[in-house]
RODO-2510 file (C-alpha; in nm, 4 decimals, decimal comma):
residues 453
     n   res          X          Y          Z
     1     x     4,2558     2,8554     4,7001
     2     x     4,1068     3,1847     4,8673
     3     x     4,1418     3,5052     4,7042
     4     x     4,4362     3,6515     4,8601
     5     x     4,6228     3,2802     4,8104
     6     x     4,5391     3,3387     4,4284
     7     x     4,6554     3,6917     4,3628
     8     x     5,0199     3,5793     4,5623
     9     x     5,0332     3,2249     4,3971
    10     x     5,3127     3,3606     4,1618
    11     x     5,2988     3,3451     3,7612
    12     x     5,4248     2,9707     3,7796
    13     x     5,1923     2,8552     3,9381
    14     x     4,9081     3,0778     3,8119
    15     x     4,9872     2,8848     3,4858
    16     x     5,0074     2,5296     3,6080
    17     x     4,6145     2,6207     3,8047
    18     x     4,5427     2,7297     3,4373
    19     x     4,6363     2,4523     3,2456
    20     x     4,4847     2,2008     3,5119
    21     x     4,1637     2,3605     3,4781
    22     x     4,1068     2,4379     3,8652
    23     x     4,0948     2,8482     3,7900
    24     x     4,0252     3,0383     3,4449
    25     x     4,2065     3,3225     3,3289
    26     x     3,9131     3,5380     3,3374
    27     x     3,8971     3,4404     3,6982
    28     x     4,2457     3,5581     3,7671
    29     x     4,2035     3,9169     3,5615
    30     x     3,8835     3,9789     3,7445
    31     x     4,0599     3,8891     4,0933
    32     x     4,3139     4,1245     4,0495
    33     x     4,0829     4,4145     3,8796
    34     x     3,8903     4,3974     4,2196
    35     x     4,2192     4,4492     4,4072
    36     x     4,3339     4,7205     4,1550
    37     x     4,0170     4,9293     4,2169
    38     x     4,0110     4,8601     4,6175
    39     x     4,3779     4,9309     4,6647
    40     x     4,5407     5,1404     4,3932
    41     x     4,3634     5,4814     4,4908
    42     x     4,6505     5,4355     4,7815
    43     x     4,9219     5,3255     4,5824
    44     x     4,9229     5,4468     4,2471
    45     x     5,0634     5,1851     4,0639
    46     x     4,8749     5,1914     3,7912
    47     x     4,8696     5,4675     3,5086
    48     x     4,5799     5,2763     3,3166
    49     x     4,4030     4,9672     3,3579
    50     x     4,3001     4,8010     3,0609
    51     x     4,0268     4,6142     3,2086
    52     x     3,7929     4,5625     2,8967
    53     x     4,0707     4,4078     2,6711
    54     x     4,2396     4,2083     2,9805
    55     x     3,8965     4,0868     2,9846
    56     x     3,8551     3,9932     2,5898
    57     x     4,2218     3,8542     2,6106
    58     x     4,1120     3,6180     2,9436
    59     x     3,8436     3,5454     2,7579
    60     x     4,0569     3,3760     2,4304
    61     x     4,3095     3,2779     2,6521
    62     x     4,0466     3,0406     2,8422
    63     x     3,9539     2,8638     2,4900
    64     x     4,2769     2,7898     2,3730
    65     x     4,3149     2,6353     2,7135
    66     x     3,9881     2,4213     2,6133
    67     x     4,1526     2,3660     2,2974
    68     x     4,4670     2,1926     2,4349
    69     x     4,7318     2,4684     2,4481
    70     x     5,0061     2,5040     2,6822
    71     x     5,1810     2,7927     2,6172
    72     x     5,3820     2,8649     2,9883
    73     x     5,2366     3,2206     3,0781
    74     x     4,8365     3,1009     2,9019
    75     x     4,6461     3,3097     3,0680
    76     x     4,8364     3,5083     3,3063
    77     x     4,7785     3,8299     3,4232
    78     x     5,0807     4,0714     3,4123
    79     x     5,1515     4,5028     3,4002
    80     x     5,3795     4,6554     3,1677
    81     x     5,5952     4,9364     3,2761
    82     x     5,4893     5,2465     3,0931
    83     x     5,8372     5,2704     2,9407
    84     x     5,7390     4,9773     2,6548
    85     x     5,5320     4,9719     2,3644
    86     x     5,1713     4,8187     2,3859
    87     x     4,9446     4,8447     2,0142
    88     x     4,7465     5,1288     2,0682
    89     x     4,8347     5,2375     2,3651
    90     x     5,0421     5,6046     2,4569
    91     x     5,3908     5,5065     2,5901
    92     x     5,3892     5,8239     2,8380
    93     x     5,7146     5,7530     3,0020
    94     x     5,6059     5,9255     3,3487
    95     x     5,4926     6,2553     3,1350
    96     x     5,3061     6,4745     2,9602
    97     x     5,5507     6,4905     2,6492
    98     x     5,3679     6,1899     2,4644
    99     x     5,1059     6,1503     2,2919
   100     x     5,1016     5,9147     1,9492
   101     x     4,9975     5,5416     2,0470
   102     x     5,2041     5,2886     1,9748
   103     x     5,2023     5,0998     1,6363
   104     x     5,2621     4,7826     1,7789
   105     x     5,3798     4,5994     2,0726
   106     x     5,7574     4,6220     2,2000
   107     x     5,9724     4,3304     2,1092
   108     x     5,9137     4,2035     2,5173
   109     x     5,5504     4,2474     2,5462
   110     x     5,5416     4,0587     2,1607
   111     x     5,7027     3,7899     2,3248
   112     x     5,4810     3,7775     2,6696
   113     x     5,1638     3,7787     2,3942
   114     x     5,2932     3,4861     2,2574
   115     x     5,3983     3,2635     2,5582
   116     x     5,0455     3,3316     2,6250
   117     x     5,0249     3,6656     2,9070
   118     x     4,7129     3,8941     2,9282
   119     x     4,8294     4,1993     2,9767
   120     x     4,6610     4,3991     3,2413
   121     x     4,7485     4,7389     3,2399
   122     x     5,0283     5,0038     3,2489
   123     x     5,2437     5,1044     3,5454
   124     x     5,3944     5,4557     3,6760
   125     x     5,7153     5,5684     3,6550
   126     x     5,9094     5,8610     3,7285
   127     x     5,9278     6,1021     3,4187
   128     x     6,1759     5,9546     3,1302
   129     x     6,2358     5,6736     3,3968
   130     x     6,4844     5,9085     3,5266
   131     x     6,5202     5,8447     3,9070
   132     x     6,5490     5,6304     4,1596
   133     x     6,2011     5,7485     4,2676
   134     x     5,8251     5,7427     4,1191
   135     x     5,6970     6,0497     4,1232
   136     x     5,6197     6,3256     3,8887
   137     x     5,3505     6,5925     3,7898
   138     x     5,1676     6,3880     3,5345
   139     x     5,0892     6,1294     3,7489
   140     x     5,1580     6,2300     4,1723
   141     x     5,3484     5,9839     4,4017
   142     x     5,3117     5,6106     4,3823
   143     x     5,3684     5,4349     4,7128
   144     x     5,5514     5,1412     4,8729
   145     x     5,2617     4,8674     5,0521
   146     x     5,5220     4,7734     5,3262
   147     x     5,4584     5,1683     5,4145
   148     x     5,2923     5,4244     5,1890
   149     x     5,4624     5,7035     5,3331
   150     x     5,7940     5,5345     5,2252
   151     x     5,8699     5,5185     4,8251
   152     x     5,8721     5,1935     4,5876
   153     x     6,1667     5,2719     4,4952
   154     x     6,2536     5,3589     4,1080
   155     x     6,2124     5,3999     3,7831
   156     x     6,0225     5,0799     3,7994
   157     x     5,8338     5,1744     4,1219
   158     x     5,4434     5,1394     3,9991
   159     x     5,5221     4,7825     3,8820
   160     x     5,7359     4,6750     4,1583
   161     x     5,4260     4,8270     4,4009
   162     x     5,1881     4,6350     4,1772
   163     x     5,3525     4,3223     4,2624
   164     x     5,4242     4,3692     4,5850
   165     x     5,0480     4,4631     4,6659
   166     x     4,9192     4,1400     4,4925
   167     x     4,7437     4,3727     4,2012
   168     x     4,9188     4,1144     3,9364
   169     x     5,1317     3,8219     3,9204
   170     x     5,3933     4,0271     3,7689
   171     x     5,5390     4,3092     3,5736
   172     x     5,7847     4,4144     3,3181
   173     x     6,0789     4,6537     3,4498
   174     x     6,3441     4,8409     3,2674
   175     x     6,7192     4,9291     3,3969
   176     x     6,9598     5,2101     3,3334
   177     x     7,1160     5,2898     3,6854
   178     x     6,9429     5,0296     3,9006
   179     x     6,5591     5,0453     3,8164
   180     x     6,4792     4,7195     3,8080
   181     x     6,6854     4,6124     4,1654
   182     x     6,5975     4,9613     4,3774
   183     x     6,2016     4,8666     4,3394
   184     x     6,2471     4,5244     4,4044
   185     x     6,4605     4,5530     4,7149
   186     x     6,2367     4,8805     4,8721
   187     x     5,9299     4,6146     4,7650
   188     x     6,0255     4,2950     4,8544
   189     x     6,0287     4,1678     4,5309
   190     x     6,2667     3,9616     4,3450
   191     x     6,4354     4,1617     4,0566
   192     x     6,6804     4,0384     3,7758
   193     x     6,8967     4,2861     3,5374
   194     x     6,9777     4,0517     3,2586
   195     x     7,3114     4,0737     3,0665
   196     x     7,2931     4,3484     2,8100
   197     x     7,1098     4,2393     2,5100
   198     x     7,0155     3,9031     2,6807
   199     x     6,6297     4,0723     2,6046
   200     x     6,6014     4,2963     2,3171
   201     x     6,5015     4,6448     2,3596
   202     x     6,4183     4,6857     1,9927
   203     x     6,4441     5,0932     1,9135
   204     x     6,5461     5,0861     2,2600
   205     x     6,8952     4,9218     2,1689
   206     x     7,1291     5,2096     2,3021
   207     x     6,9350     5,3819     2,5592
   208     x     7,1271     5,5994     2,7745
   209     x     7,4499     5,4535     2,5479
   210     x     7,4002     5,0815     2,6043
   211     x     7,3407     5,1193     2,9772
   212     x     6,9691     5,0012     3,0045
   213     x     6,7948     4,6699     2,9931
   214     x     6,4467     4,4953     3,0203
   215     x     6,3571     4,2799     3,2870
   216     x     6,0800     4,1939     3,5524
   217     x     5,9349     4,2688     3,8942
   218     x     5,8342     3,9603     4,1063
   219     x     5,7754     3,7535     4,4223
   220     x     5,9834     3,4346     4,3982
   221     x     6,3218     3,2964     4,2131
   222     x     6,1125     3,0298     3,9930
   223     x     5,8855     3,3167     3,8222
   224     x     6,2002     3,5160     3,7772
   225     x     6,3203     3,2057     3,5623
   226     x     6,0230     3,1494     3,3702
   227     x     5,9750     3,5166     3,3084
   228     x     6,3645     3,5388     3,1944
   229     x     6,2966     3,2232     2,9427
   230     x     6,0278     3,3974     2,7728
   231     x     6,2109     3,7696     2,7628
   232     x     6,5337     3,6234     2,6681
   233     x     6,3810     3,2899     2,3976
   234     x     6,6020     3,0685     2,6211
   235     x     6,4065     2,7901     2,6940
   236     x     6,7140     2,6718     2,9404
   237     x     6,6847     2,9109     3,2317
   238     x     6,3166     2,7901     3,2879
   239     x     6,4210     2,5574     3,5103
   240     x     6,7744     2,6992     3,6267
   241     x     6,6407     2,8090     3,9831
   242     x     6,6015     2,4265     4,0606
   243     x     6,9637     2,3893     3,9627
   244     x     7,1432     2,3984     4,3214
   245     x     7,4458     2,5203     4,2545
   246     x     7,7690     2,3750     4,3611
   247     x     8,0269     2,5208     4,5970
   248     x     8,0649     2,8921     4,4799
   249     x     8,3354     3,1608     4,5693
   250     x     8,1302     3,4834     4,6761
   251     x     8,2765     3,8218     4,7136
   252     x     8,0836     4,0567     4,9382
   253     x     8,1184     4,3688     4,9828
   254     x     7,9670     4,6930     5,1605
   255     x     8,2185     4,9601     5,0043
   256     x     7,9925     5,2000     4,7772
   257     x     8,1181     5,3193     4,4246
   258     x     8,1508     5,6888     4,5833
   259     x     8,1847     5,7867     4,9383
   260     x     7,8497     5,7722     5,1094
   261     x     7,7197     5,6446     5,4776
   262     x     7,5900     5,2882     5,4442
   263     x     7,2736     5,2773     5,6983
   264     x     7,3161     5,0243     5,9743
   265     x     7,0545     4,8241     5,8776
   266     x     7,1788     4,7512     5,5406
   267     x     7,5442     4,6114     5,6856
   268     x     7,3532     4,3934     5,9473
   269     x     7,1524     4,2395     5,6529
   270     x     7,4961     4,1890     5,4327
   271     x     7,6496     4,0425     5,7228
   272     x     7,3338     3,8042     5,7866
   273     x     7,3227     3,6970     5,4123
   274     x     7,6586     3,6131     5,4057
   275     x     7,6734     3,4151     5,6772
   276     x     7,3752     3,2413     5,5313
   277     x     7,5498     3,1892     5,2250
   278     x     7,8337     3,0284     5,4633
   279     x     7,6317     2,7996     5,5763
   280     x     7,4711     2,6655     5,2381
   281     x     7,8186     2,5683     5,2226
   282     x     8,0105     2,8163     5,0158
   283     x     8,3074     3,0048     5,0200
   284     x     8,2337     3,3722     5,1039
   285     x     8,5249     3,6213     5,1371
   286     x     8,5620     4,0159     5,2639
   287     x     8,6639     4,1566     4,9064
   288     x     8,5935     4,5024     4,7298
   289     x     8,5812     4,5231     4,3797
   290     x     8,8018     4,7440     4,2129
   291     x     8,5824     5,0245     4,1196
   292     x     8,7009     5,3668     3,8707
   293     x     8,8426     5,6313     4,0824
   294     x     8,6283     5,8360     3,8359
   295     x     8,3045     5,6148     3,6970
   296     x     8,2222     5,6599     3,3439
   297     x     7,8533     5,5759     3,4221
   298     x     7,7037     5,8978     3,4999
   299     x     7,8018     6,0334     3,2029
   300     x     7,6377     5,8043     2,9876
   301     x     7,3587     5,8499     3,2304
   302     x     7,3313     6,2388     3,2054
   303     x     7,3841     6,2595     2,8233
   304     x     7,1125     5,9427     2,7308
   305     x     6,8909     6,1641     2,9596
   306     x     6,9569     6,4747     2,7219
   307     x     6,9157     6,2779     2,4086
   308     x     6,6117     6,1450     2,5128
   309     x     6,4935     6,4773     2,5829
   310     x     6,6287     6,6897     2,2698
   311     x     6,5868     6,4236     2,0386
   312     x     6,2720     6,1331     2,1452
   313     x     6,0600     6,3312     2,2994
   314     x     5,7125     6,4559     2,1517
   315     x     5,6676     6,7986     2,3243
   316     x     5,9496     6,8441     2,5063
   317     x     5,7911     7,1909     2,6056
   318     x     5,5904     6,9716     2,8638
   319     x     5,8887     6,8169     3,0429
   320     x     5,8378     6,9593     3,4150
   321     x     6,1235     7,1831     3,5467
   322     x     6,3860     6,9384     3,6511
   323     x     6,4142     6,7066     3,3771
   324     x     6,4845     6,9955     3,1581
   325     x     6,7956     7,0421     3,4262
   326     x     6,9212     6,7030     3,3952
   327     x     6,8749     6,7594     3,0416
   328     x     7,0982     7,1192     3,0994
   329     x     7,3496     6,8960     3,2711
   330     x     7,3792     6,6155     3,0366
   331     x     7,4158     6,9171     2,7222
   332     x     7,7085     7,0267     2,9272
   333     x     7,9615     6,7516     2,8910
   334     x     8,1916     6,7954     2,6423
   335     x     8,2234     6,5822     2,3743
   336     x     8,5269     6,4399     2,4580
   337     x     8,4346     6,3561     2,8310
   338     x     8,1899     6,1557     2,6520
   339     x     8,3981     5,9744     2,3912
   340     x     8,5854     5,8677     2,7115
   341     x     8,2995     5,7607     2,8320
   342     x     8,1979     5,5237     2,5675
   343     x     8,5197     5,3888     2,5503
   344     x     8,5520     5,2555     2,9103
   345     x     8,3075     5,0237     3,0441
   346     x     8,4842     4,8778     3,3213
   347     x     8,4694     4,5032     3,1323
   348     x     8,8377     4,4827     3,1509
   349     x     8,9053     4,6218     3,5249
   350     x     8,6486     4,4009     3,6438
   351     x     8,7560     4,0732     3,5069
   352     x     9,0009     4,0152     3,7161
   353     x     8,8144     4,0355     4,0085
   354     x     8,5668     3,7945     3,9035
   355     x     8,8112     3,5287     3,7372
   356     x     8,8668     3,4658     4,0931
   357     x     8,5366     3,4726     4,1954
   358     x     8,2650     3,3370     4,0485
   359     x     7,9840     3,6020     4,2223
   360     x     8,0221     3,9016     4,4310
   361     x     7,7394     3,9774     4,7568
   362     x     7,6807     4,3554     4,7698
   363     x     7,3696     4,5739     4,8984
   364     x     7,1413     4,7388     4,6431
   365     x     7,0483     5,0615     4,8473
   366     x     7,3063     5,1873     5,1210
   367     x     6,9418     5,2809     5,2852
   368     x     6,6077     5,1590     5,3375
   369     x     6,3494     5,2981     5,1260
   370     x     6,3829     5,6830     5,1892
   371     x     6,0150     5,9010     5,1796
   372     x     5,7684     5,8718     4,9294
   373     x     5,8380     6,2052     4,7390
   374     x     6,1838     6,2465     4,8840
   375     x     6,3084     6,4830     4,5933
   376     x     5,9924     6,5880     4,4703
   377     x     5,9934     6,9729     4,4144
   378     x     6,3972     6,9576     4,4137
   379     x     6,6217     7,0833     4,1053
   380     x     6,7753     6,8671     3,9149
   381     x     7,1357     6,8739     4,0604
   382     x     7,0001     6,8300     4,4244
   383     x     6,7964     6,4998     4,2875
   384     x     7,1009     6,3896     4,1008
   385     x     7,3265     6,4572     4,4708
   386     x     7,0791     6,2865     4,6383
   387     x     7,0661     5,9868     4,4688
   388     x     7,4020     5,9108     4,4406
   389     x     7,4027     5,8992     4,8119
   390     x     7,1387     5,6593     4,8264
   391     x     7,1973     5,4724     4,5587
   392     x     7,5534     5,4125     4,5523
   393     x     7,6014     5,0489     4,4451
   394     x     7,3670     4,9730     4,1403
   395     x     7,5027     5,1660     3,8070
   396     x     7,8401     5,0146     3,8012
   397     x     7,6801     4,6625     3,6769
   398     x     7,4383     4,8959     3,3950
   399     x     7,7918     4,9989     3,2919
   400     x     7,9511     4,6638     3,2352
   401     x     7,6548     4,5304     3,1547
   402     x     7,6671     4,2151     3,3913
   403     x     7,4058     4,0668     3,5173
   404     x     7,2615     4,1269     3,9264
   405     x     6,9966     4,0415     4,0282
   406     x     6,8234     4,2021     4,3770
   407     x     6,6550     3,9403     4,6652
   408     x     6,5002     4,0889     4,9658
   409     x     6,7117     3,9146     5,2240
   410     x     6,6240     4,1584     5,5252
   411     x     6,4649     4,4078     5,7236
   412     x     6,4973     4,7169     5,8444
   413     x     6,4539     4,7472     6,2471
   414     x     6,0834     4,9134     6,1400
   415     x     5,9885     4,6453     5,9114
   416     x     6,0858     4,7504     5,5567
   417     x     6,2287     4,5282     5,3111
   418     x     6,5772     4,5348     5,2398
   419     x     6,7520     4,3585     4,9610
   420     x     7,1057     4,2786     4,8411
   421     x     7,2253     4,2475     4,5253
   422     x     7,4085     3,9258     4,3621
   423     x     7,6362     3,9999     4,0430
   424     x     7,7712     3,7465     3,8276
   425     x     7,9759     3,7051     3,5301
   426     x     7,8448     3,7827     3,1439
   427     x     7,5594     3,5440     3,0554
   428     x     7,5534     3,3640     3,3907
   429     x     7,2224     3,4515     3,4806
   430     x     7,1400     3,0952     3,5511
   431     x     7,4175     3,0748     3,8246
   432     x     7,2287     3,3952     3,9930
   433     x     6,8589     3,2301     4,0092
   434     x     7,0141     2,9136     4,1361
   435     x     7,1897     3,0780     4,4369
   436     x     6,8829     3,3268     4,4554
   437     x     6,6686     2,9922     4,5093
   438     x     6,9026     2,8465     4,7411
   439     x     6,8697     3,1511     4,9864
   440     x     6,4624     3,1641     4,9127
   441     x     6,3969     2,8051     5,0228
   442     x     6,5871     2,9194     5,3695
   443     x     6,4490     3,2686     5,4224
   444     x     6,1118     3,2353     5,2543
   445     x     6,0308     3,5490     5,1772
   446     x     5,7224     3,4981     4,9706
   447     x     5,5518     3,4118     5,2884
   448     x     5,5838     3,7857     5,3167
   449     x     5,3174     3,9920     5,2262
   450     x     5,2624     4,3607     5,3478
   451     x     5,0150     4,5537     5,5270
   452     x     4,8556     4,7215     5,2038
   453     x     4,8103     4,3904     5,0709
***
């Protein structure tokens, strides 16, 4: 296998090469460290390689191979988003307002150490993995490969650029208001939000009030399933994407939570997965889902952004200018608009609507990827504004907590990946990589690669 085949094989089939002895783990990490170093001064994925302990940790990882172990991710090289814990490395969060490494691993990374991962390095975020965006004064813009003047997306933009570029087989993500789907539909990536505590966040538990989750960044459906196994210790979804499901009833839907203008591009490639869908043979229906005439969501959001700043942050002195303002604006709600808040989560209006369906079809972006830097220099109210109108469709699902998972089913008319988003019922992520596999053995999308690749 050639180079560039290697780096794109996937982390499924990384490990199988492993175990069968026809590449070495070493092999892999020094692969990818020679892509890192010839194509991250472009993209800025990366907010530190750890190339001497990827290394040592290749190194062991190539015994125990000698030795007989199997463990399914021996060997495999993967980025952590800079949002979880590594031992003795600063969690920065996108800022300047760390500084004390960590003691020990988060509960995720624990459990990619164990299945048998080398961990490569750290990726970029935006600061406190605020926006739908990855960029920030502590560490510039990082950049989409289908078109580095375009963004990744965000919060999870460096790893979902990482991936995309072919700098590692895969990366951790994290999800409050759409981080792990945005990256992986501006990137061409596959990207599951899990049900709420389906993997643990650890200290983590009730960021932004229960709203975010853990989760990955890659290329196909069947490492999305291994990678879910290992985050979530459920040794049954390993092989759910070979599960084809049976006849399903699909909602889809263009109709954004608020009033915003859905680019044209993004209905065409609803309208062309649903009549792909249609033609695997099940049932998909025009339906909106009932959303709040007021969501709850962006409160949570705004206040878990102030608590993180007022109460986790190191030096919150060093937050730049407009995180303090979302900060202002999450200090502002009253505390009863935010009891409210935590009392409705949309479970209960929702139910309905999928009792009679068993997954709904709706985009993740109502745009392509907008500019790299599209709100950089902007206030924090003018960010916030902004967002919502391009990001219209992902924080309901944070707020309910169901599962969605993002597949880049399209393209724009100037070649930039566009995904849609599937959402299914509590726990059901299973049904999701099914479907998600049924559409990738039609469309094939990781055939794709880009042109910073």
């Amino acid at each position: 296998m050639e180079g560039d085949e290697l780096a794109f094989a996937g982390v499924a089939r990384q490990a199988e090469l492993i175990r069968a002895g026809e590449v070495s783990s070493r092999e892999l990490v020094e692969l990818y460290l020679e892509r890192i170093e010839r194509l991250d001064t472009e993209l800025n994925a990366f907010r530190k390689v750890m190339a001497e302990r990827a290394l040592v940790d290749a190194q062991q990882a190539d015994g125990r191979r000698a030795a007989g172990d199997d463990r399914p991710l021996l060997g495999v090289p993967i980025a952590v988003k800079d949002v979880q814990d590594v031992t003795g490395e600063v969690t920065r969060w996108g800022t300047d307002a760390f500084s004390t490494p960590a003691a020990q691993d988060s509960e995720l990374v624990r459990r990619l150490r164990v299945a048998g991962a080398v961990i490569i390095g750290k990726t970029n975020c935006p600061e406190l993995a605020i926006m739908g965006e990855t960029e920030g004064p502590a560490f510039g813009i990082t950049r989409n490969p289908w078109n580095t003047g375009r963004s990744p997306g965000g919060s999870s933009g460096g790893s979902a650029a990482a991936v995309a570029a072919g700098l590692c087989a895969a990366a951790t993500a994290s999800d409050g208001a759409g981080s792990i789907r945005i990256p992986a539909s501006n990137c061409g990536l596959v990207g599951l939000k899990p049900t709420r505590d389906r993997i643990p966040l650890g200290a983590l538990k009730a960021h932004w009030y229960g709203m975010s989750v853990a989760g990955f960044e890659v290329r196909g459906v069947r490492d999305a399933a291994l990678l879910m196994s290992v985050g979530a210790a459920d040794d049954d979804l390993r092989d759910s994407f070979a599960r084809q499901p049976e006849k399903l009833r699909i909602a889809v839907s263009t109709k954004p939570v608020v009033p915003t203008r859905i680019h044209e591009d993004v209905k065409r490639v609803a309208e062309q997965t649903a009549a792909r869908l249609r033609s695997l043979g099940h049932e998909v229906q025009r339906s909106d889902p009932p959303y709040p005439p007021i969501s709850p969501a962006p409160t949570r959001y705004l206040a878990g952004i102030a608590q993180d700043a007022n109460e986790r942050v190191e030096r919150p002195e060093r937050l730049q200018r407009r995180t303090k303002g979302f900060a202002r604006m999450g200090d502002a709600i009253p505390r009863a608009a935010l009891d409210w808040a935590l009392r409705e989560d949309d479970t209960g209006r929702m139910r309905p609507f999928f009792e009679r369906r068993d997954l709904l079809l709706v985009p993740v972006s109502a745009k392509p990827p907008v500019r790299a830097g599209e709100w950089e220099g902007l206030g924090a109210v003018r960010t916030f504004l902004g967002m919502v109108q391009a990001y219209p469709f992902a924080l309901e699902w944070n707020l309910t907590g169901q599962p969605s998972i993002s597949v880049p089913t399209g393209m724009s008319e100037d070649g930039l990946p566009i995904g849609m988003q599937l959402v299914g019922r509590q726990n059901e992520e299973a049904t999701l990589l099914g479907l998600a596999a049924q559409l990738e053995a039609e469309l094939r999308w990781t055939d794709r690669r880009p042109p910073l690749s």
